[in-house]
C-alpha positions, 0 to 999 in steps of 0.5 A: 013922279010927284013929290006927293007920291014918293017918299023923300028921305032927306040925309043931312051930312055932319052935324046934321042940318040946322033949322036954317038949312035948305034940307030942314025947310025943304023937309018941314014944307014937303009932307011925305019927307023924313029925315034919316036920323043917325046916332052920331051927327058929329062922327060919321061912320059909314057903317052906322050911316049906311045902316040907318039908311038902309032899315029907312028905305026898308021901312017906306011904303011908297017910291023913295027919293033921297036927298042927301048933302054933305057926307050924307051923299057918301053915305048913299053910295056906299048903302047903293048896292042894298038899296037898289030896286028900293029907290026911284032916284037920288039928288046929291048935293055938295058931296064932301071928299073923305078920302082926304088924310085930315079927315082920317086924322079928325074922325078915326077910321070912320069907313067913308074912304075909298068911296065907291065907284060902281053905278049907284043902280038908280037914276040920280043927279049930283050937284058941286060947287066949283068953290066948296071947299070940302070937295074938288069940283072934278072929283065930284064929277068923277064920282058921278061919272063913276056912279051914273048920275048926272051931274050939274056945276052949280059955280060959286056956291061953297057947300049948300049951307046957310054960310054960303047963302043957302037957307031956302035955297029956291034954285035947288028946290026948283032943280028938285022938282025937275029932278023928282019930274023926271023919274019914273013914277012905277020905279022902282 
């Protein structure tokens, strides 16, 4: 599938993306994307998130790709099941862990946890840091597992923010394009 033919809506995770982050310049280089945006960016709630992304998907009118970072990954897991037959494929990059107790602590009951573990029901690949201090590399790979999407080791790459390196980030615009050339352009 090409970029040019599909919707690409990008869903930052907290505190949303920064003009200096890969998801906002990834966003101001491709025409078709569009970022979901979120009432909120500094205290998720699954279902606000997961509804935002969902009135998105329902409002494109051509294949979507999601591009989520963060808890924004989280957020697709859970709206998947809504989102199925809408969705030609999802790039999920340095998912955050929100089953940690802290974060209960800091953000309430913000309905992230426990996190699916059903296919997501589209094609999908997941990126991970073996480094990222905000989600085991393992778990991420569980997850993925449990949702039926590949998954990728990036190594040492923190979280995929501008603090660890990664404002254009031209390796995961590259895996990217991979990704989008490996869907199928009648999905869904």
């Amino acid at each position: 599938m090409k970029i040019k033919d599909s919707e690409i809506l990008i869903i930052p995770g907290l505190g949303n993306a920064s003009a200096f982050h890969w998801q906002s310049r990834w966003q101001d280089k491709m025409s078709t994307a569009r970022r979901v945006e979120q009432d909120d960016w500094e205290h998720p709630q699954r279902e606000a998130w997961t509804q935002r992304l969902i009135e998105a998907v329902n409002l494109a009118e051509k294949p979507v790709i999601l591009v989520a970072h963060s808890v924004g990954v989280l957020t697709v897991a859970h709206a998947a099941p809504a989102l199925v037959g809408k969705v030609a494929g999802a790039f999920l990059v340095g998912t955050s862990d929100w089953e940690r107790p802290a974060l209960a602590d800091t953000y309430g009951d913000h309905g992230f946890a426990p996190v699916p573990l059903e296919p997501l029901g589209f094609p999908g690949l997941m990126l991970a840091s073996s480094n990222d201090p905000t989600c085991d590399i393992a778990k991420a790979e569980t997850w993925a597992s449990a949702w039926d999407v590949r998954f990728g080791n990036a190594g040492e790459a923190g979280h995929f923010e501008p603090e660890s390196g990664h404002g254009p980030w031209p390796e995961g615009l590259m895996a990217f394009a991979k990704f989008t050339q490996s869907l199928d352009p009648s999905a869904p």
